[in-house]
N, C-alpha and C positions, 0 to 999 in steps of 0.2 A: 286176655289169654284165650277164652272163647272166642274171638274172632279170627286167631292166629289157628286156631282148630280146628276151625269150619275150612278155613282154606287150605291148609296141607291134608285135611280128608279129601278135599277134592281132588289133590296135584298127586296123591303118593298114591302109588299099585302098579298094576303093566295096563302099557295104553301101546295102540298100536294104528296104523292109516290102512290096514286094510281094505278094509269099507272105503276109504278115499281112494286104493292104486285099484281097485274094481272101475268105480264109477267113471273113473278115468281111462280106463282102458278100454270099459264100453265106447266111447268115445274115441278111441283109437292114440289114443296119448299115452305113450311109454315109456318116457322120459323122468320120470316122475320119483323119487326114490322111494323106496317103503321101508320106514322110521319104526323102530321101536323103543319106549321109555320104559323101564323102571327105576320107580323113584320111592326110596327106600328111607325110612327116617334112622339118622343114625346116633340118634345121641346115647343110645344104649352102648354104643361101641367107642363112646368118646370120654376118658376120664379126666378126674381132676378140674370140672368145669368148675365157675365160679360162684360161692354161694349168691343166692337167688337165681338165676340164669335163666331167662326167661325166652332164649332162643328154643331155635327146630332145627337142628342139621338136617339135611335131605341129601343122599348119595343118588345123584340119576344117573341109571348107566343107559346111554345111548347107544343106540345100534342103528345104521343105514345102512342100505344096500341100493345099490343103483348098478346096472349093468354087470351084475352077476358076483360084485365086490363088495364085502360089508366091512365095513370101517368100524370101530368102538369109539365115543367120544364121551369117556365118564364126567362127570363133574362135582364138586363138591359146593353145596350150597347151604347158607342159615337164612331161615326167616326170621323175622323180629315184626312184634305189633309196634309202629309206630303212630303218630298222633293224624300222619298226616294216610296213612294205609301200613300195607304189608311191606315189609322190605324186603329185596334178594339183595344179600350180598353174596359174591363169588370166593370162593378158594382154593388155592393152589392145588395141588392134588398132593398127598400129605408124602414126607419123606418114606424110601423105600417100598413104594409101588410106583405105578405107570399106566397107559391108558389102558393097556391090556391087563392090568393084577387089578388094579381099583376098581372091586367087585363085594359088594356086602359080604358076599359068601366068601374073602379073603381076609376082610378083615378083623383081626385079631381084638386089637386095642389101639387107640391112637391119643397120647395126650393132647390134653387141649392145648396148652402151652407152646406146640408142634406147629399147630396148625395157624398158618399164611394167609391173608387177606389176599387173595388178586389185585395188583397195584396196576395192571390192565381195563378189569371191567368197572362200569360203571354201576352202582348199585340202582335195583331198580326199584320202584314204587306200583302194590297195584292196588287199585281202588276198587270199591264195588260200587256196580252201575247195573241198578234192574238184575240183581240178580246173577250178574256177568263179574264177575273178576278181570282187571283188563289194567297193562301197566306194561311198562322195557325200559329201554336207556337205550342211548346212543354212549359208543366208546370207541375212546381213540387209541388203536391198539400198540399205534408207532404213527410219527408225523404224517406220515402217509395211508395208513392202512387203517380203513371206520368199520367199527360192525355195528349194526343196528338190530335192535331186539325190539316186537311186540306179540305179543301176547296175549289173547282174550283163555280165562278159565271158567266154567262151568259143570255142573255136572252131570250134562250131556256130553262134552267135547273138550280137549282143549286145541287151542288152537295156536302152532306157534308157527313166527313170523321171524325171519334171519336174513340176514344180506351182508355181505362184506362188498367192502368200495376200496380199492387202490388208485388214489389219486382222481376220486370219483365215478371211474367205470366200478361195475358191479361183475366180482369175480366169482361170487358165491350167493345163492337163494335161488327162490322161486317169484313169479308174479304173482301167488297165492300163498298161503299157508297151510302147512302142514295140520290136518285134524285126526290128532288121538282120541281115537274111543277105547275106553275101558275094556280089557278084553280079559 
């Protein structure tokens, strides 16, 4: 459980790419979207869990903006210490909210029993290396449509990596990743 602690201290608070849509714009690149996480542990707001339970629900609510429009992209995620590292598993966004309400500061109470596996994503694994937290999956979201997830964490930065593929062209990411700093 200690190891599962060290890493959700790292991933939960508000992180933001500021300091990345700067250094980039010195450079004349404005293309670029400016991201913000928070990632919120929610197992206080989750009842009825199982005795022992040895999970982390984490609520991240995401925020882009690119061209003057910010999109919301909440998600609900468990970590788990497994033998082999950390796990992410995905889930659904719980009945009776949506990507606009599924907001820590909306949520009431959510039984566990509620709550949905993502039968879309793939769960991921991250390992620690030197220090680094570093793991994704690849998932197949429909026979045709891949998103791919990687991810290095630290606690300097995190850094996340995204792409979606439709029949192998890339309709969504960046050729870099996205770097949150704690803000």
């Amino acid at each position: 459980m200690d190891t599962l602690k060290s890493f959700t201290n790292i991933i939960c608070g508000e992180f933001d790419n500021s300091q990345q849509i700067k250094e980039l714009n010195d450079k004349g690149i404005y293309n670029f979207p400016f991201a913000k996480h928070i990632n919120t542990p929610l197992n206080d707001k989750i009842t009825d869990t199982p005795e022992n339970f040895n999970g982390l629900f984490v609520l991240e609510e995401s925020y882009y903006t690119i061209n003057g429009n910010t999109n919301s992209s909440p998600h609900l995620f468990l970590f788990t210490e497994e033998a082999e590292g950390v796990k992410l598993t995905s889930y659904e966004i719980p009945e009776g909210y949506d990507k606009t309400t599924f907001t820590y500061a909306n949520v009431n109470s959510i039984p566990f029993n509620n709550l949905k596996i993502s039968e879309k994503f793939t769960p991921a694994i991250y390992k620690l290396r030197d220090g680094v937290w570093e793991g994704g999956s690849v998932s197949m979201f429909s026979p045709v449509l891949k998103f791919t997830l990687f991810e290095r964490f630290s606690e300097e930065k995190l850094e996340v990596s995204e792409s979606m593929e439709v029949n192998g062209k890339r309709t969504f990411g960046f050729d870099e990743p996205i770097i949150y700093k704690r803000i």
